[in-house]
Every structure is written in structure tokens, then in C-alpha cells.
N, C-alpha and C positions, 0 to 999 in steps of 0.2 A: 153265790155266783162269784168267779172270780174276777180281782181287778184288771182295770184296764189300762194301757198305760201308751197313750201318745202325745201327739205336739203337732199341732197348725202351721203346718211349713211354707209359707208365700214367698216373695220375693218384692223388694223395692226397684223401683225403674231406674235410683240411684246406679245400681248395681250394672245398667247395661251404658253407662254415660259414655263409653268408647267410640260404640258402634251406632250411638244415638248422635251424639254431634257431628261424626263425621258422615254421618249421613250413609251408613252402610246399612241401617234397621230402620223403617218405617214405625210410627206408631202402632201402625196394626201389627207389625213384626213384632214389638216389645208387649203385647197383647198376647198374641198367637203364643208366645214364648212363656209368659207367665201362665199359660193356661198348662203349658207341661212341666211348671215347676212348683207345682203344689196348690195352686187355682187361687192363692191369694194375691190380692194386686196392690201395691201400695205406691204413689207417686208421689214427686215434690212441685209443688206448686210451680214457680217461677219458671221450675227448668221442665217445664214439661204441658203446659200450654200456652198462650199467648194472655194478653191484657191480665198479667197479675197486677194488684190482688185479686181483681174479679174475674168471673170464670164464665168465658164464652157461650152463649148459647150453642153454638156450632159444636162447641167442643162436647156440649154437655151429650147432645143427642149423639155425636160419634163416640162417647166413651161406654153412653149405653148398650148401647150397637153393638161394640165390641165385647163389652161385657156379658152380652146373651149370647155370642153364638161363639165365647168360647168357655162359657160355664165359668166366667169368672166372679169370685168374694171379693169384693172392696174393702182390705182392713185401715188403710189411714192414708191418710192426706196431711201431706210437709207443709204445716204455711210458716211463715218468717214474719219475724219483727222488725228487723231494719231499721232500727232507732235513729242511725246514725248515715242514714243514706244521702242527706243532704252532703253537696258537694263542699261547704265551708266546717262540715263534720261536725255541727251544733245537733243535738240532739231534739228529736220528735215530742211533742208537748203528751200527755196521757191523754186529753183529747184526739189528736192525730192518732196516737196508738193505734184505741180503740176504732177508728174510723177507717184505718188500716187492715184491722183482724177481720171485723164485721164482714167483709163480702167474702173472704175467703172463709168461714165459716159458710155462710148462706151455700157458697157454690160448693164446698164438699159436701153439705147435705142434699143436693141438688144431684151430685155425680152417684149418693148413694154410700159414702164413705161414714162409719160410726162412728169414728174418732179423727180430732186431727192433734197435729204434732203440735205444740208451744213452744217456741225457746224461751227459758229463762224472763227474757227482757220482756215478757208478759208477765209477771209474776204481781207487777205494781197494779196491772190494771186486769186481773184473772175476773175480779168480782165481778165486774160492771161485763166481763163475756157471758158469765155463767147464765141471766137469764136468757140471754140468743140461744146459747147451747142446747139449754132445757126444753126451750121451746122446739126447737129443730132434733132435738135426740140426736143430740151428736156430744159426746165426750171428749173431752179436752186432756192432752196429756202433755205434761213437761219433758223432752229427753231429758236423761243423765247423758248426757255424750261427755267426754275428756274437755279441761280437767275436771268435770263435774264427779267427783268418785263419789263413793259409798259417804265417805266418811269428810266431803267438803263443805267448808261452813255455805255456802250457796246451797248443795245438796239440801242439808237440815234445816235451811231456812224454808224450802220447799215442799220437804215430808210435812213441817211445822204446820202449815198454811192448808196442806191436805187433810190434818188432823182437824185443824179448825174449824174449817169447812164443813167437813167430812158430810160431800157430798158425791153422789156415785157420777156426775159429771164431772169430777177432775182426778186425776190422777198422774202414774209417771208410767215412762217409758226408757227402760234403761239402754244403753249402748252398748253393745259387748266389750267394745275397746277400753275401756274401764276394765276389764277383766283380763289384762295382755301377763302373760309371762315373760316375752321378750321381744327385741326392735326386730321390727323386718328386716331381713337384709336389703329389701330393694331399697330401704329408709336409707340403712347407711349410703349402700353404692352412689345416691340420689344426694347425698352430702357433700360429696367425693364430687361429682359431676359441677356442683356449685364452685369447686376450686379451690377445696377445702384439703388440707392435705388428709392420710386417712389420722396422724397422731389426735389433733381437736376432736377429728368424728369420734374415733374410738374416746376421748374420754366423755364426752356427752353423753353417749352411750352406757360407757360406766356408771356415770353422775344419774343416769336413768335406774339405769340395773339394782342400784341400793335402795330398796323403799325409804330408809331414812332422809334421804336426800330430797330437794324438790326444784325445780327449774331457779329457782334464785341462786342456788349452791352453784349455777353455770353461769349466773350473770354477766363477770366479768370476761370473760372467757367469750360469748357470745356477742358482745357488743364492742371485741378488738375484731368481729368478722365487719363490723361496719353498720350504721343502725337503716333498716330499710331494705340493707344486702338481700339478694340471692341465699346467702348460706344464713344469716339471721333467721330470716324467715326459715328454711329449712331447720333449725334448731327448734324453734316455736311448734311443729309438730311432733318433735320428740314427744312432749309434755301433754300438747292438744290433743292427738288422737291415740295414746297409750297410756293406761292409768294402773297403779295395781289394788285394786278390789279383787276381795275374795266373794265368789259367788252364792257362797256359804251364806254368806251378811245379808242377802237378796230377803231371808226371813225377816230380817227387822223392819222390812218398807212394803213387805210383799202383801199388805192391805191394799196397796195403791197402784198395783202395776196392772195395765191396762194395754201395756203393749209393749214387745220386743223385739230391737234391730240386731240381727244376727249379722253386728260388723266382722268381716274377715280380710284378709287381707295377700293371704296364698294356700296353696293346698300342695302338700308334699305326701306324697305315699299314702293320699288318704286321709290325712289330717291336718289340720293347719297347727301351725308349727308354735305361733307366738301370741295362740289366745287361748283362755282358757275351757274348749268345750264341753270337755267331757262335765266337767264340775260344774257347769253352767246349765246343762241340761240335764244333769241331777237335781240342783239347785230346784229348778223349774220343776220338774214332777214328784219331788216331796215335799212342794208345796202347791200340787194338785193345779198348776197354772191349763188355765179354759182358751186362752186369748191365742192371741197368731204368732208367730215369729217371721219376718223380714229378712234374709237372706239382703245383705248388704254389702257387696265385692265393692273395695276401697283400695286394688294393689295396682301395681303396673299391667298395662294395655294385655291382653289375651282372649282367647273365646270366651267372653262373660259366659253364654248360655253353658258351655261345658264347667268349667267352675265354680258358678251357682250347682250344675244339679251333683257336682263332687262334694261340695259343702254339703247338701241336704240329705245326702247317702251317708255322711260322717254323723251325723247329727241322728238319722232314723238308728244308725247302727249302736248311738251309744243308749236310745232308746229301749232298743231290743237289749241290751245290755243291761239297762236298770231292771227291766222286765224280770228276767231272769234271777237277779237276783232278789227280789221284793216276790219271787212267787211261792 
């Protein structure tokens, strides 16, 4: 019989945050929507019901709701750590941590979600989740989101732990933007608009462009924009949400990956310009990946729903493509 070769294309709610805050998309709107962009449904906690960390009864029975009469898959649930959410910026004790995650585990198994998202700053206190998790069958995954790359001592400290572990409730979930070949231009123009002449942008930009380089080689340079600034901060995403991983490396971890956010960021002619997809969804199906992929739009304001479903038309096409040649 011959092989088969696709990919679990859903969508995160992240991706409709345009038309979601300003109130042009109703919940059931961003339901309805994901049900025609590949039936998988992934949301982030805070931003997407009320009383985080815990998860509304109200909410529970209207996500269900929603979820049967538009034939939607629940693949993950965003919770957050917020270490540092106290307003004097002193950090949350491993007790509070844990007493923090706890409901928002409870309530994504409650919503029907198999997995939910970890940031990092779970890492100290992953142990003492694992028996909630097991007991509820819900799998716990680290993002690699930027700079978390392939190859960051943070990264390996986290494969480390999955190793140790190695239990089938924790795992990672990579970022694509880790995988960028180059800046968005809306990044630059968005530098520009800070007050920034374009000479600085364009060289941060360069400072980006050379893999040998790393945000400190812009240190000086970014802290004459003023520390706090408008354009500071704009520098800080250089780094934060563009990494250069080769998708290739996705074999070294690809024990552990449990879930995937299909960050993108524009779509030109059918493809996005400044991430890596083609190689990323090869990456994924010569290594026989089972799990969902997340469609995740991260660019300037536009029709989310048209954008998502040109991302996942890029994505099937490079599909049929590996097909083709693997038959």
C-alpha cells in the first residue's frame, strides 16, 4: 500500500486578535471560522475567556457548544506563567507557580483540550504538574517560541529534562519563528514609525541577517534609542520573535514534539516571504509527525480569515509536493 503523506492543519485564536478585540468577530465568529480552516481549534487562555487562570463554567458549556455544531478538534490550550506579574516585579514563589497552572490545567481538560502550552518559567516547577496532567490526560508542552532556537542553552536545558523524564506527558512545541530567513518588512516600516531614522533600523536588521551575530552585538546601539523607548522595545522583537533554526535540526528533539505553531507573519504570492516553510514541512513529514499544526498570523491588521486559509493552502501545496516526490 502506498504512503500517505499529510499534516493536521487547525488554527490558534491568537491568529484572529484583530477582529477579536475590536469587536468585529464574536466568539462564535472565531469558532464558525476555525471550523473552515482545518477544524482544529487552539486558544490562549487569558486572551480568550474571562476569570484566568480559572476557566468559567459558562465558558466551559459554551465552548462545548460550539465545538459540536461546528465539528471542532481541541488541539491546545495557551496557559501562562506570569512570574513576574506582581506590580513591584518581585517574582512568584514555586508554590504560587504551581497554584497558578493548576486551574488552568483542570479547565483545559474540562474544555476538552489534550495538551496545553508551558512557558519556560514552568520548567522549575514541571514535576510537581506532571501528576495533575496524568491524572486528567492532558500533556504539557514547552513552546520554543524566539529566542528560544534549536540551539539555546534554555532550549537544551528543556530537551534535558524531557529526556529525564521521559514521560509521554511533557514534551515541546516549536514556534516556527525560530525558523525565519528574514525581517518582515512591516517589522522594519514599524521601526521607522517609532522615530527611528531607517540608517539604525537597516543596521539592526543587518546585525539580525548575520547568524553569527546575536542581539548583544546591537547593545550599544539600542540603548542610545533610550532604555524603555518606543524603538527599544521595537529592537527587542528583532531577536524575540525571529530566530535562525534550520528545520532540518527538528530530528534532534523530534522525540518530544507534541505540537506545532505555524507562526507566520505575511503571505506574498502564495508564500510567506520570511519563514522557513517549505523545509519545515518537510522537516515534519520525514519525520512522520501525527500531531496538529496552528496556523498562527502575527503580521500587521488584515483579513485574518483570508490569510490563515492562504497560509494553509501554502502549507497543503508543499505537502503534495513532498508527496510527489517520496512516491
Amino acid at each position: 500500500m502506498p504512503a500517505t503523506f499529510d499534516l493536521n492543519l487547525g488554527v490558534t485564536f491568537h491568529s484572529f486578535t484583530n477582529e477579536w478585540v475590536s469587536c468585529v468577530w464574536s466568539f462564535e465568529d472565531l469558532m464558525h471560522n476555525a471550523g473552515q480552516l482545518g477544524g482544529g481549534v487552539e486558544i490562549v487562555g487569558p486572551a480568550h475567556h474571562r476569570d484566568f487562570p480559572n476557566v468559567p463554567d459558562e465558558f466551559v458549556t459554551a465552548f462545548r457548544s460550539a465545538r459540536e455544531r461546528h465539528g471542532l478538534t481541541p488541539t491546545s490550550y495557551g496557559s501562562y506563567a506570569d512570574p513576574f506579574m506582581r506590580f513591584d516585579g518581585s517574582a512568584l514563589s514555586d508554590d504560587e507557580l504551581v497554584a497558578y497552572h493548576l486551574p488552568q490545567l483542570r479547565g483545559a481538560a474540562r474544555l476538552g483540550f489534550p495538551i496545553v502550552r508551558l512557558q519556560y518559567y514552568a520548567a522549575g516547577i514541571v514535576e510537581r504538574l506532571l501528576p495533575t496532567s496524568e491524572k486528567l490526560g492532558v500533556r504539557l508542552g514547552y513552546e520554543l517560541h524566539c529566542p528560544l532556537n534549536l540551539d539555546n542553552p534554555t532550549t537544551l536545558e528543556l530537551v534535558a529534562q524531557c529526556d529525564r523524564l521521559d514521560t509521554p506527558h511533557l514534551g515541546l512545541i516549536p514556534d516556527a519563528g525560530i525558523f525565519s530567513r528574514s525581517i518582515p518588512a512591516f517589522r522594519r516600516q514599524r521601526g521607522i514609525a517609532t522615530g527611528l531614522s531607517p540608517e539604525p533600523v537597516d543596521k539592526l536588521v543587518a546585525l539580525w541577517s548575520d547568524p553569527s551575530k546575536g542581539r548583544g552585538d546591537g547593545e550599544e546601539l539600542v540603548a542610545s534609542f533610550g532604555a524603555g523607548s518606543e524603538s527599544a522595545e521595537w529592537a527587542v522583537h528583532l531577536w524575540g520573535s525571529h530566530g535562525h533554526s534550520d528545520p532540518a535540526d527538528l530530528g534532534q528533539i523530534f522525540r518530544h514534539v507534541i505540537h506545532v505553531h505555524a507562526k507566520f507573519f505575511s503571505m506574498l504570492d502564495g508564500d510567506e516571504p520570511d519563514v522557513r516553510y517549505r523545509d519545515l514541512v518537510f522537516a515534519l513529514l520525514d519525520n512522520s509527525y501525527r500531531g496538529w499544526i496552528s496556523s498562527e498570523y502575527e503580521g500587521p491588521p488584515t483579513d485574518s480569515f483570508q490569510v490563515v486559509a492562504e497560509q494553509q493552502a501554502m502549507m497543503r501545496r508543499y505537502i503534495d509536493e513532498y508527496a510527489k516526490l517520496h512516491r
